[in-house]
C-alpha positions in Angstrom: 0.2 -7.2 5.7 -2.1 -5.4 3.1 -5.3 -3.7 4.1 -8.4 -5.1 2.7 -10.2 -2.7 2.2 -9.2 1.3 1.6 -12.1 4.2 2.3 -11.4 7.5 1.2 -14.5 9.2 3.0 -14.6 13.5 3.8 -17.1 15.5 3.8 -16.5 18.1 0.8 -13.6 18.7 -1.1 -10.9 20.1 0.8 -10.8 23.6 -0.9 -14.6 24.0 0.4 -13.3 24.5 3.5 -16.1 23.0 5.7 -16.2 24.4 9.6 -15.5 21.4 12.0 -18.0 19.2 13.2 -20.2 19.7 9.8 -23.2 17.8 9.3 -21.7 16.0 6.0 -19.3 14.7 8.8 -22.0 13.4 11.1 -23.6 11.4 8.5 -19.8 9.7 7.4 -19.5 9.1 11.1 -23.1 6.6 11.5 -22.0 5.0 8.5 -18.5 3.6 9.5 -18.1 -0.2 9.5 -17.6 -2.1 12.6 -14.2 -3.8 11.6 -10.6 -3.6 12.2 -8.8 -0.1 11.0 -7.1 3.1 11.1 -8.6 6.0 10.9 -7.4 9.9 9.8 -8.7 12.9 10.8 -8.2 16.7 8.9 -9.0 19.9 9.6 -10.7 22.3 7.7 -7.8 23.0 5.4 -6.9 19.8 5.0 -4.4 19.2 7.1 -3.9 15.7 8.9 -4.6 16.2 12.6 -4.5 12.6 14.1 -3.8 8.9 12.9 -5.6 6.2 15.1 -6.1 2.4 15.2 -8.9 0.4 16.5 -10.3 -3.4 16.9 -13.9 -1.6 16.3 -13.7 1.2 14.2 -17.6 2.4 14.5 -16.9 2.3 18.5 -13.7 4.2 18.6 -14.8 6.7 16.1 -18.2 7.5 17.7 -16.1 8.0 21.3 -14.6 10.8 20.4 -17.9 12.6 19.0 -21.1 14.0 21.5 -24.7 13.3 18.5 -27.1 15.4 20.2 -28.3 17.9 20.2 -26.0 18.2 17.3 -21.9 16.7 16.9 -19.6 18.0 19.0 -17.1 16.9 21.2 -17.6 13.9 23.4 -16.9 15.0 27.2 -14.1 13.3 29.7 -11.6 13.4 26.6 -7.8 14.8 27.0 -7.0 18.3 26.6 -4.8 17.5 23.5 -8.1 15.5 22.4 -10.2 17.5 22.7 -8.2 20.4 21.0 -8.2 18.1 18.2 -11.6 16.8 17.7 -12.8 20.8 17.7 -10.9 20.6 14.6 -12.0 17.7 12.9 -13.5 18.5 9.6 -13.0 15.4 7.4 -11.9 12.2 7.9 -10.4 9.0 6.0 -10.3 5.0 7.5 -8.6 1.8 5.9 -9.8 -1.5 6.9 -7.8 -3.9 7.9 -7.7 -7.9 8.7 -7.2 -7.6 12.2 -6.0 -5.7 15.3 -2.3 -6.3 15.2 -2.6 -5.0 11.1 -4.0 -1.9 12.6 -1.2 -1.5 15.3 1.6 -1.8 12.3 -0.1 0.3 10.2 -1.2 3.0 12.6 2.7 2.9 13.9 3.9 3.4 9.8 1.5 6.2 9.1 2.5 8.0 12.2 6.3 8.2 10.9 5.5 8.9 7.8 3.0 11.4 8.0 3.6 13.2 11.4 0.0 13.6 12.1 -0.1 17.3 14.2 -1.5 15.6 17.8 0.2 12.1 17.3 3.4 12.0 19.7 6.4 10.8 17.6 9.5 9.3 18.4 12.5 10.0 16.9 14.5 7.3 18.1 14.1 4.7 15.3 17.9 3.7 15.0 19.2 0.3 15.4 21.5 -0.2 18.0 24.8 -2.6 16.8 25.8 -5.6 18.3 29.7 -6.9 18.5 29.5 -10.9 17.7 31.7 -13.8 17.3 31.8 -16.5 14.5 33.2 -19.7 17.0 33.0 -21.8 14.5 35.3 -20.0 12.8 39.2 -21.3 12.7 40.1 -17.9 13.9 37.5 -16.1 15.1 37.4 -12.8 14.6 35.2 -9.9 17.1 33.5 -7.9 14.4 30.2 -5.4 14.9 26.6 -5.8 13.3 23.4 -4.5 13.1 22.2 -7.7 11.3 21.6 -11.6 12.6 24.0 -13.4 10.8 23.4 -16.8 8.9 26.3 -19.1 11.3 24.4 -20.8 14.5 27.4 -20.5 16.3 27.3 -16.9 16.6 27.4 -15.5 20.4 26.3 -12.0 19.9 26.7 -9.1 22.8 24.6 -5.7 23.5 22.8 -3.9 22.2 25.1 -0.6 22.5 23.4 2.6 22.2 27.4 4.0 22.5 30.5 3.2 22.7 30.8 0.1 20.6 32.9 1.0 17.7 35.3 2.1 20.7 35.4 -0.9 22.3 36.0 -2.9 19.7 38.9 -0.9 18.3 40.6 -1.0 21.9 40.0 -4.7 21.5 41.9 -5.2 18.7 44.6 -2.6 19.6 45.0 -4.2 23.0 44.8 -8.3 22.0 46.8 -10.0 18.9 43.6 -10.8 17.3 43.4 -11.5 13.4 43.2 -8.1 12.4 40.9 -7.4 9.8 39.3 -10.4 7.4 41.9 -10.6 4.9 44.2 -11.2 6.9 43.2 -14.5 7.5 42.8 -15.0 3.7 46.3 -13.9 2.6 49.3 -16.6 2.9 51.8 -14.2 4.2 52.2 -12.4 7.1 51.5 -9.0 7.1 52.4 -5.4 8.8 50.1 -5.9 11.7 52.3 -8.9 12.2 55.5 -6.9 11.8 54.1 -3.7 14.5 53.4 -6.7 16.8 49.4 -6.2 16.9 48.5 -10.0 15.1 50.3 -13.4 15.5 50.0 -14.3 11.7 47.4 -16.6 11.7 48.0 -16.9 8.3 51.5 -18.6 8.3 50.7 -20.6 11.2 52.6 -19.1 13.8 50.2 -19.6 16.5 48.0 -22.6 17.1 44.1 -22.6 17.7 44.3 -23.2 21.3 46.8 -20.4 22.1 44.4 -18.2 19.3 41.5 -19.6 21.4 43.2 -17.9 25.1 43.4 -14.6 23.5 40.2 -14.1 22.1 39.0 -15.4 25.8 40.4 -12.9 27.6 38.7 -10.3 24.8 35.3 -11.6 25.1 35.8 -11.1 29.0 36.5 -7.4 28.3 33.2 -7.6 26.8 31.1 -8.7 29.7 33.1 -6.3 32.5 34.1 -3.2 30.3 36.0 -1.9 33.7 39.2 -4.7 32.4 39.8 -3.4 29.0 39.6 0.5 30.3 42.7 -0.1 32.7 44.2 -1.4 29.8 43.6 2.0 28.1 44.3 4.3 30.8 47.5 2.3 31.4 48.6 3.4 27.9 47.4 7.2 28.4 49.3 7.4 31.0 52.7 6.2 29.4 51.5 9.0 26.1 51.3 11.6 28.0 54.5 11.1 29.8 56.1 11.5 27.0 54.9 14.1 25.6 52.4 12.4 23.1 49.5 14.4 23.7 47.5 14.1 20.9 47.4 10.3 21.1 47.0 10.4 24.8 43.7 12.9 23.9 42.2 10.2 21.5 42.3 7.5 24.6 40.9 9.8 27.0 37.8 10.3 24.2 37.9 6.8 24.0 37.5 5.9 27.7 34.8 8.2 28.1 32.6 7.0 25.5 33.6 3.2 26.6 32.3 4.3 30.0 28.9 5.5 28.5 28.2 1.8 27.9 27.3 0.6 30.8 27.1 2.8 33.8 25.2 0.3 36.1 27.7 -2.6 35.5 28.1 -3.2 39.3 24.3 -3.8 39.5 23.4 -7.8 39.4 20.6 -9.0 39.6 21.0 -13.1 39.8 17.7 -14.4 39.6 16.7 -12.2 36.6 18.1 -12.9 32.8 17.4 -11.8 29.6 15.4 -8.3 29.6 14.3 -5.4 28.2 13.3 -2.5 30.5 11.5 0.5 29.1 10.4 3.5 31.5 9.5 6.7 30.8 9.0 9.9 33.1 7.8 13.0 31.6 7.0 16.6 32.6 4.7 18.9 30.7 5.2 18.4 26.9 8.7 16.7 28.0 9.6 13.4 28.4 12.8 10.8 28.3 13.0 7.2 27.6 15.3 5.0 29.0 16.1 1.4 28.1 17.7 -1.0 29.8 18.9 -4.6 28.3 19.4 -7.0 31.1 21.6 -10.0 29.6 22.4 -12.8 31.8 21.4 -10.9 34.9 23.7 -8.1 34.2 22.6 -4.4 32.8 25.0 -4.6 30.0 23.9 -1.5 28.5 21.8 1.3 28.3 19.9 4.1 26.4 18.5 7.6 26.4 15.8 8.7 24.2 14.9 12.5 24.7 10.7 13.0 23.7 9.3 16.9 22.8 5.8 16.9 22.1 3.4 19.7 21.3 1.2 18.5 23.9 1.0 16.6 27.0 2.7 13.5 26.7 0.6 10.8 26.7 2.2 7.4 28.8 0.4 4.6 26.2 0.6 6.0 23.3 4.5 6.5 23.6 5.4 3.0 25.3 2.7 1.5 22.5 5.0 3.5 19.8 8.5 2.7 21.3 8.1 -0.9 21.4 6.6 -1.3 17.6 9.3 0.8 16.5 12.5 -1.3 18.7 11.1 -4.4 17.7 9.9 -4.4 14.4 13.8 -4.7 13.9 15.6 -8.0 13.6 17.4 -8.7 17.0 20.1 -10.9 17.7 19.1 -11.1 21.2 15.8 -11.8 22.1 14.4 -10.7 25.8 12.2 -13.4 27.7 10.3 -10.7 29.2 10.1 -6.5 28.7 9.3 -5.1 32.0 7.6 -1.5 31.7 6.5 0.6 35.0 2.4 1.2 33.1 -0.1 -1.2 33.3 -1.6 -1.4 29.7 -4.7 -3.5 30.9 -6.7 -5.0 28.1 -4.2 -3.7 25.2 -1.5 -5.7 27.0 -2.6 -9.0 24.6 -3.1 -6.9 21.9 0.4 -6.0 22.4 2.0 -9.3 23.2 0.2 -10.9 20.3 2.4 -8.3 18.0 5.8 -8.8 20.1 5.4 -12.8 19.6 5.1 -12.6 16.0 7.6 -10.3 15.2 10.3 -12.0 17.7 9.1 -15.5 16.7 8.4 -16.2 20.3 5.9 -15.7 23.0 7.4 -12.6 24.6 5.2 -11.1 27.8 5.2 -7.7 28.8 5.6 -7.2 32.5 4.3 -4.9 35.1 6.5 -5.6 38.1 5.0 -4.4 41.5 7.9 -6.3 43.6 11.0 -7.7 44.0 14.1 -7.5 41.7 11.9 -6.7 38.5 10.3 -3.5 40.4 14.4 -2.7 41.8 14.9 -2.6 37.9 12.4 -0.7 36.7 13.2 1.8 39.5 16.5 2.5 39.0 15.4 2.9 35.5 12.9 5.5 36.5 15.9 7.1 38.5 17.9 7.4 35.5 15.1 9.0 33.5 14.3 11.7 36.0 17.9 12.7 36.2 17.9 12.9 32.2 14.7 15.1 32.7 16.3 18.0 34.4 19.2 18.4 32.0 16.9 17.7 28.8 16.4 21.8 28.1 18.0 23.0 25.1 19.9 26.1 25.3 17.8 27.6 22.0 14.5 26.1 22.9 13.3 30.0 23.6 14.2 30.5 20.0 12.6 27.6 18.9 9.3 29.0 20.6 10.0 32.7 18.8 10.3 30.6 15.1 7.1 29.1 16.1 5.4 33.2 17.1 6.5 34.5 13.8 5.2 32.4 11.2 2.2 31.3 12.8 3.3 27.5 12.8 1.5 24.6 14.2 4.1 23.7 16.5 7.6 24.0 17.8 9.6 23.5 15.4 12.2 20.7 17.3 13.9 19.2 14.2 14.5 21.3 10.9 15.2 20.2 8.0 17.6 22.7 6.1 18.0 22.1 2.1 20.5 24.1 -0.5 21.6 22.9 -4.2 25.1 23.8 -5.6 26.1 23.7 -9.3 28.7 25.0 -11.9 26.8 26.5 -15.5 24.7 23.0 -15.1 27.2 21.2 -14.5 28.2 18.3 -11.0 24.9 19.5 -10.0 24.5 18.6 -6.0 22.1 19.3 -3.0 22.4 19.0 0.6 20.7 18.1 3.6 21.4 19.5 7.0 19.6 18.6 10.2 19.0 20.5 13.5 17.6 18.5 16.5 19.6 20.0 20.0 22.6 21.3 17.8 23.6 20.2 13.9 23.0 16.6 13.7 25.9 15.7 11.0 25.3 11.6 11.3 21.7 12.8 10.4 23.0 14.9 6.9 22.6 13.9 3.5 23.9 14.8 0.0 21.9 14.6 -3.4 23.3 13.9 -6.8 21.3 16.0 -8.8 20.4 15.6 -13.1 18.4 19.1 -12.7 19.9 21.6 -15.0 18.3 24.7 -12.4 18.0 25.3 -9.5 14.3 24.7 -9.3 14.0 21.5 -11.0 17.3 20.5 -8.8 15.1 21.6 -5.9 12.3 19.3 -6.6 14.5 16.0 -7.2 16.2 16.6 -3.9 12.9 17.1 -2.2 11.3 14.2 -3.7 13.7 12.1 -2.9 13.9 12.9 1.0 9.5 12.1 1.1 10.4 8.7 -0.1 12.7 8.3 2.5 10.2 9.4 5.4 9.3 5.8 5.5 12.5 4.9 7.2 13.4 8.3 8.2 10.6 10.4 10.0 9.5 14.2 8.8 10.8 16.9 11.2 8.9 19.6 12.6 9.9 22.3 9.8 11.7 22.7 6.5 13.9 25.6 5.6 14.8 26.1 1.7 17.1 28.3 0.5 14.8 30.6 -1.9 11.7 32.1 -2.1 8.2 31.3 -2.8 8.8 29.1 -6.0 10.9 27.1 -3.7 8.1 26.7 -0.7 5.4 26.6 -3.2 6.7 23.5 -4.4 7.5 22.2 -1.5 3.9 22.5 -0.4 2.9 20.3 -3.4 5.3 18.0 -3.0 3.6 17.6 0.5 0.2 17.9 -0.4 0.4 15.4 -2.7 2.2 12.9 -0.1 -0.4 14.1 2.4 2.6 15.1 4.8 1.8 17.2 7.8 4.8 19.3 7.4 6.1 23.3 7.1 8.0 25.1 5.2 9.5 28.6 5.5 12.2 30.0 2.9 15.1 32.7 3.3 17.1 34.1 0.6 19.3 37.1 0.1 17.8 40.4 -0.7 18.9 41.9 -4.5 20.0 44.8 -5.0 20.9 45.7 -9.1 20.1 42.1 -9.6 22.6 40.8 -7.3 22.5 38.7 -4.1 23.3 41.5 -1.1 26.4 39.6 0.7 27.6 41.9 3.0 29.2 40.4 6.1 26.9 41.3 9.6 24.4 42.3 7.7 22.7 40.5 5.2 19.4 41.8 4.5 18.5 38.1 3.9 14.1 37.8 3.4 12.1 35.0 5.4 8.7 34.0 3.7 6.6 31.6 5.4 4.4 28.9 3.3 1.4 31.7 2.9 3.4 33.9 0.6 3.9 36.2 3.7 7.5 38.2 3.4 9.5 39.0 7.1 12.4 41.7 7.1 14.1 41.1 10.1 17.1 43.7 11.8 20.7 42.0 11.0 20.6 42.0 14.9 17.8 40.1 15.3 18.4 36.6 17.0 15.9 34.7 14.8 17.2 35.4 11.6 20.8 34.8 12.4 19.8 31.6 13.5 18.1 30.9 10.1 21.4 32.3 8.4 23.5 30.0 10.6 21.0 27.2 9.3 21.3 28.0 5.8 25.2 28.8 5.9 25.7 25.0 7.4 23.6 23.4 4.5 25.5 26.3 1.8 28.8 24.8 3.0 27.7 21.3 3.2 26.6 21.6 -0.8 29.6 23.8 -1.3 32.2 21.1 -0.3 30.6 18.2 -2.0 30.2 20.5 -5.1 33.9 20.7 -4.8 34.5 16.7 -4.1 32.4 16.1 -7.1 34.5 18.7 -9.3 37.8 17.7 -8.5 36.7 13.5 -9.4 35.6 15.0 -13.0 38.8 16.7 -13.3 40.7 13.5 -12.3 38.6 11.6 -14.7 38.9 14.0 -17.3 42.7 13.8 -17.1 43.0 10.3 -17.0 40.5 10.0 -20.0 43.3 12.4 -21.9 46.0 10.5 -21.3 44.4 8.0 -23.0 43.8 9.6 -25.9 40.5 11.0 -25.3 40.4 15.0 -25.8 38.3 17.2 -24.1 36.0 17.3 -27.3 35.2 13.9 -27.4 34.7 14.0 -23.6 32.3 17.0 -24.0 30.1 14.4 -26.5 30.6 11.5 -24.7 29.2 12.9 -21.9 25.8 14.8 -23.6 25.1 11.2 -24.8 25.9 8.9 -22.0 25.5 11.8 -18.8 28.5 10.5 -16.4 32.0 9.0 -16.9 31.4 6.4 -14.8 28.9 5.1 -18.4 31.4 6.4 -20.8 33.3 3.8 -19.3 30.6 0.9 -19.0 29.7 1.5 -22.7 30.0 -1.0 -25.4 31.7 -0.5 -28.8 27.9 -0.5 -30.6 27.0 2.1 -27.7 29.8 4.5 -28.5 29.5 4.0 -32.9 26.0 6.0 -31.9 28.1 9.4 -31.2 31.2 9.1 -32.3 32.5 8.1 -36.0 33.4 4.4 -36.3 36.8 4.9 -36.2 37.3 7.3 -33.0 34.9 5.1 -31.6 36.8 2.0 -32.3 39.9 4.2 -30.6 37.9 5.4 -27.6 37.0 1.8 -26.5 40.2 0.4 -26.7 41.4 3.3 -24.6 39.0 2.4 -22.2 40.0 -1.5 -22.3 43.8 -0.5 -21.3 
């Protein structure tokens, strides 16, 4: 899908910092064509307020705006809306071929760009699937988040949890082939010897008796409740003797098993393949909850928390959550998707999307009886229950971050960013993320070419705005440094037209050195205006800034290590073959890594090193 058309229209350059509602903007406004698009609107300072789609972008446009006497805002709107529009001082609009462009497009902008009064889910994850190759010889249980190429794949889920769990118990609880090479090696191997595989390989069991096992695993698949007496069986005979620590991992692994499925003793005959999705909110709060109905069973579920500035608005999110779960490839495809809110006209527009991308007509469902409506109100149960334990402990802080440095919103998910080095040398950064507690599936590390800090700071940041595309902006970024640090992270931004924050903290100097002293650090805040905070070593917002920054300082710290001690390795084993630490130290000038010294070709290494020590160098490398 490519737009046909792009329109960068505002009313004066940003820096002329127009008041809202300008007439520049009123005449943009009556010249807008009456096509297919999305639309952006900016404040005064340029920042992006709100991303939008439409069929008929001259009629949607022109709703949100009151023409006379003069422009201003158009009555009967939202509060969030009309918050917004009193804001509105430029504006920007792509044309597009048609509706459903507009929906994909206006869905991709909104994750990339975090407009300030769009609502945007976090939850864009996959869920994995476990599967079965039966066409296989011996087929083997394995998980994916992928449709693989074999017809004769039966797929099961999605899981939201658990599934990595199950499948280990699987194949700690069934003589199943292992892992995939075991069925590719002639000789039996020591999962054959511990007793946890039948050898396969040597043909010591035959496909039929194969065939029984992997039955009764699949059936620990569709009733979770088998495989988990199973495993408390064997908890039970750890911890009588003594084997705590074992027994501890089982009981971990029961737990999350049992987060699977909850509802598996609901069954619903007359219904099949579904997807539910219901969502109850409060306020600015809200949780999702989705329910995958396979074969008239609820085989799992999942929980998607929702904090918005604003009120939370019921179309927009279902509109968002559905683009985002099925833009993905799925294994499994529903035959309807049953949602408590009746969309209206937009429910074509809609269906028109889900149909193309599952490559089937799909119809969304508004149940008002019968087992449908049971489903969608026990999913509705689920979600209020999730409601009233969906405050966070530090949300009060959250709001005191937001107080101090004057930010647009609550700052939810931070992003928190430090770079680690040695004299230039296995330079490194680090990504930390906060969401509800340190999200460590959600971190990242950076190998860095940067020979400072600065430029090292750039790469890293730079890196993580191309990756908003699959990866969404959080609320606020926190940099370890000052304002040369933020200040380039507000280009960076700028430039990639991000709606996004920045504060720094660094330690005070005093004689030209970083002030470490334990309890009291006399560490400085600065917000993205240049603005400097000195904070009491008692006060609770800084030290949860300094716990920020000490999780992403000891997440850079570590890898720095990992990163020094493989150089040292690879140093060493480059001596022993003859290579010296001189040679190593040119080598590496020339080709920037060992991992090239080692790819290079004899002509590549003649260009640094005389012809002879070159000549000696390779065939070291060869051996």
């Amino acid at each position: 899908m490519q737009p046909i058309e792009s329109k960068f229209v505002e009313s004066k350059p940003i820096e002329s910092k127009l008041a809202p509602l300008n007439d520049t903007l009123l005449g943009i406004l009556k010249k807008i064509p009456s096509q297919s698009g999305v639309y952006h609107y900016f404040d005064s300072e340029g920042r992006l307020l709100y991303v939008g789609k439409a069929k008929n972008l001259k009629n949607r446009v022109k709703s949100y705006f009151k023409f006379t006497p003069k422009l201003s805002v158009a009555p009967n709107l939202s509060p969030r809306i009309t918050q917004m529009v009193c804001q509105i001082a430029s504006m920007r609009y792509i044309v597009v071929e048609n509706e459903n462009d507009a929906l994909i497009l206006e869905n991709s902008l909104i994750k990339q760009l975090k407009p300030k009064y769009n609502i945007l889910l976090r939850d864009d994850k996959t869920y994995p699937y476990l599967c079965v190759d039966m066409s296989a010889e011996f087929p083997r249980i394995t998980l994916t988040r992928k449709i693989l190429k074999s017809p004769n794949v039966r797929y099961f889920g999605p899981y939201s949890t658990g599934a990595r769990d199950l499948l280990d118990s699987l194949y700690e609880s069934f003589n199943l082939a292992q892992k995939e090479s075991c069925l590719k090696g002639k000789k039996a191997c020591l999962f054959y010897q511990i007793k946890r595989c039948l050898a396969p390989c040597e043909g010591k069991v035959s496909k039929e008796a194969y065939s029984k096992i992997l039955q009764k695993a699949l059936e620990c698949i569709h009733n979770p409740k088998k495989i988990l007496g199973i495993l408390e069986d064997k908890m039970q005979f750890l911890s009588e003797n003594l084997r705590f620590e074992e027994a501890m991992v089982l009981r971990d692994r029961i737990r999350k098993i049992r987060q699977i499925n909850p509802l598996s003793s609901v069954d619903f005959a007359r219904v099949e393949d579904l997807d539910i999705f219901v969502l109850e909110s409060e306020g600015n709060k809200g949780v999702l909850v989705k329910f995958f109905v396979r074969g008239g069973r609820v085989v799992s579920s999942a929980t998607n928390a929702i904090k918005s500035q604003y009120e939370i608005n019921l179309e927009e999110v279902y509109t968002q959550s559905l683009i985002n779960y099925y833009s993905n490839a799925l294994p499994i495809k529903p035959k309807q998707i049953l949602i408590p809110y009746d969309f209206g006209k937009k429910r074509a527009e809609l269906e028109r999307f889900l149909s193309e991308k599952l490559g089937k007509k799909v119809l969304l469902h508004f149940p008002k009886s019968g087992d449908k409506k049971k489903l969608c109100d026990l999913a509705l149960q689920n979600a209020r229950e999730a409601l009233k334990f969906n405050a966070s402990n530090e949300e009060n802080l959250l709001f005191a971050l937001k107080d101090l440095f004057v930010l647009q919103s609550v700052p939810y998910k931070i992003e928190i960013f430090d770079t680690s080095h040695h004299r230039g040398k296995q330079c490194v950064g680090a990504m930390v993320v906060y969401e509800d507690g340190f999200s460590k599936e959600s971190y990242r590390h950076y190998l860095l070419q940067g020979s400072d800090e600065y430029s090292q700071m750039r790469e890293m940041l730079e890196r993580r705005i191309k990756d908003f595309e699959v990866e969404s902006p959080p609320d606020l970024w926190v940099l370890d440094g000052g304002i040369g640090q933020i200040n380039l992270a507000r280009d960076l931004l700028g430039s990639a037209g991000v709606n996004l924050e920045v504060v720094g903290i660094a330690k005070e100097k005093l004689d030209s050195k970083a002030h470490r002293a334990k309890g009291a650090a006399l560490d400085i805040l600065r917000d993205e205006r240049g603005r400097e905070y000195r904070l009491s070593s008692s006060d609770k917002r800084l030290q949860f800034l300094q716990k920020l920054r000490d999780e992403a300082h000891r997440f850079a710290i570590t890898f720095h290590q990992k990163q020094k001690q493989k150089t040292m390795q690879q140093s060493k084993i480059l001596e022993l073959k003859g290579i010296g630490k001189a040679t190593q130290k040119r080598l590496l000038a020339y080709f920037g890594s060992f991992e090239n010294i080692r790819g290079a070709s004899l002509e590549e290494l003649e260009k640094v090193l005389p012809k002879n020590l070159a000549k000696s160098v390779y065939d070291g490398l060869m051996e």
